[in-house]
C-alpha positions in Angstrom: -49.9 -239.4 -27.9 -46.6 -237.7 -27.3 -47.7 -235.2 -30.4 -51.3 -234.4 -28.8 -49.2 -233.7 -25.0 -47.0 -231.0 -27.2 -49.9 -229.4 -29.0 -51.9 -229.0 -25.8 -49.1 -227.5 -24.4 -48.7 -225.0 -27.0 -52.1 -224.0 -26.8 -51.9 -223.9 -23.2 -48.9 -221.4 -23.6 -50.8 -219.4 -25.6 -53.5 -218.8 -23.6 -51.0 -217.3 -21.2 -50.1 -214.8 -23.7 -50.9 -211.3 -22.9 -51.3 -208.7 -25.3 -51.7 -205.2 -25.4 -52.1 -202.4 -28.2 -48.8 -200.5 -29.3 -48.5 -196.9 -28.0 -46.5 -194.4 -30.0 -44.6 -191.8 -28.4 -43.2 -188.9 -29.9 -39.6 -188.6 -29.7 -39.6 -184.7 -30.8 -40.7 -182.1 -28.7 -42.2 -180.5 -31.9 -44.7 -183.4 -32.1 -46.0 -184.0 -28.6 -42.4 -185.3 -27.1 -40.7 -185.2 -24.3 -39.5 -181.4 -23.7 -35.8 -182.6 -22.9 -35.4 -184.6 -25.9 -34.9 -181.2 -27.9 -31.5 -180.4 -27.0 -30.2 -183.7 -27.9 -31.8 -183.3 -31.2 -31.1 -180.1 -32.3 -26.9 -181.2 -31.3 -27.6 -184.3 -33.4 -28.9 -182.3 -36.4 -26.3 -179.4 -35.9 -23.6 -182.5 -36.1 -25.1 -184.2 -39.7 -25.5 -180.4 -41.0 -22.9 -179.6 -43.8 -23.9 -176.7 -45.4 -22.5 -173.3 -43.9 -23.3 -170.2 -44.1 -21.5 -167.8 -46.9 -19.2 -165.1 -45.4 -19.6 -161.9 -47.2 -17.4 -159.5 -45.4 -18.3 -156.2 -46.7 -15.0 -153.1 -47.0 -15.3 -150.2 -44.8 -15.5 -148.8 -48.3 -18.7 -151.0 -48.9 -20.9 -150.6 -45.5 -20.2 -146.6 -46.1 -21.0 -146.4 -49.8 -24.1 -148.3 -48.8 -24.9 -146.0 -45.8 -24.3 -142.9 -47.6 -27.0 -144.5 -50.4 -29.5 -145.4 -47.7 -29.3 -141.9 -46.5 -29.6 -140.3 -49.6 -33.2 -142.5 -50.1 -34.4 -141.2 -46.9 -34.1 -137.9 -48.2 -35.9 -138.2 -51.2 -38.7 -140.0 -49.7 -39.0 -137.4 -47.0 -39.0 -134.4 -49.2 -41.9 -136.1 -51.2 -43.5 -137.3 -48.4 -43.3 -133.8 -47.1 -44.4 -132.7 -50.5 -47.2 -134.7 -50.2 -48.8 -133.9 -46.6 -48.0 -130.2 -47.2 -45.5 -130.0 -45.0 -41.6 -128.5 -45.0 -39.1 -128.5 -43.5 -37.9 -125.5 -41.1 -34.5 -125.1 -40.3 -32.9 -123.9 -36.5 -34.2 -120.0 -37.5 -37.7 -121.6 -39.0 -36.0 -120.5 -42.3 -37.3 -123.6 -44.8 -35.4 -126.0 -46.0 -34.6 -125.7 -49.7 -36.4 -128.9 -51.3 -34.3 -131.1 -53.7 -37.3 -130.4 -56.3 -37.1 -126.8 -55.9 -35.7 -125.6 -58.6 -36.2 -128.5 -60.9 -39.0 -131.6 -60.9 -36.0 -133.7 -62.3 -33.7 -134.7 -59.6 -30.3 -137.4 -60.5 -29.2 -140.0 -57.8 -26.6 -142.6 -59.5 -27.7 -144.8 -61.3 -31.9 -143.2 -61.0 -33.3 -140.2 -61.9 -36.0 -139.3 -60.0 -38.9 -136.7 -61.6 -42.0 -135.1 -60.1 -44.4 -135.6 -62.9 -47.4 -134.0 -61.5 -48.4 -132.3 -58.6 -52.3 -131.6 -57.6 -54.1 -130.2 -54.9 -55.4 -135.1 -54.9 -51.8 -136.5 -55.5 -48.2 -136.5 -56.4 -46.8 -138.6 -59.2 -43.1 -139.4 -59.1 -41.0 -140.9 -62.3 -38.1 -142.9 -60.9 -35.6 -144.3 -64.0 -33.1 -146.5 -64.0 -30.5 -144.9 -66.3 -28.5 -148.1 -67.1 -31.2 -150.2 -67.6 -34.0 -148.1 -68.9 -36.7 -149.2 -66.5 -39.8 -147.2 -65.4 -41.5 -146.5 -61.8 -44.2 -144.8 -61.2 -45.5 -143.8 -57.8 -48.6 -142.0 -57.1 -49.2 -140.7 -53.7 -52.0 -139.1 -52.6 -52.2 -135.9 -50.5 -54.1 -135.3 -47.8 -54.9 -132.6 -45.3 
């Protein structure tokens, strides 16, 4: 009898259970979060992060050598872009500007040579070389106007 009181009881109890379904909430902001959680997360992750960044400081020597190349590229890619559309450069008189392909389709920057191949009323093929390394670019651009 004293068994039967304690089983009714349990059952009893367990009718009083309530359930309900589990909800998930997003922690990260990313995924539906709360919007304030993101600051604490990105400190979190900032603090566990071990890898750095690599510091390559460049010589004054370095950043100018690199200017002075950057320069130089404009210049040939706006004399054959101005060989291209027909146009040229005019000085302060309106005297033109000598081109660097002038006198000579074969033009030496460095380490590259660069060569007009052809030149037609359709297009303009440059040659640029790689003198150390032997390898081959070839750009056709066409002309318009």
């Amino acid at each position: 009898m004293k068994n039967m009181i304690i089983i009714f009881s349990l059952f009893a109890l367990m009718e009083q259970a309530v359930s309900s379904e589990l909800v998930y909430t997003p922690i990260n902001p990313s995924f539906g979060g709360n919007p304030m959680n993101g600051s604490i997360l990105l400190n979190k992750a900032n603090g566990q992060n071990t890898h750095s960044a690599s510091s390559n400081e460049r010589s004054y020597g370095d950043r100018l050598q690199e200017s002075l190349e950057r320069a130089y590229i404009n210049k040939v890619v706006r004399e054959v872009t101005d060989l291209a559309f027909g146009e040229q450069q005019l000085d302060e008189n309106g005297v033109p500007v000598a081109s660097i392909f002038d006198n000579n389709s074969l033009f030496v920057s460095g380490d590259f040579q660069v060569e007009l191949i052809t030149s037609n009323p359709d297009s303009l093929t440059v040659q640029i070389t790689n003198i150390l390394t032997g390898e081959i670019t070839i750009v056709e651009i066409p002309r318009f106007g």
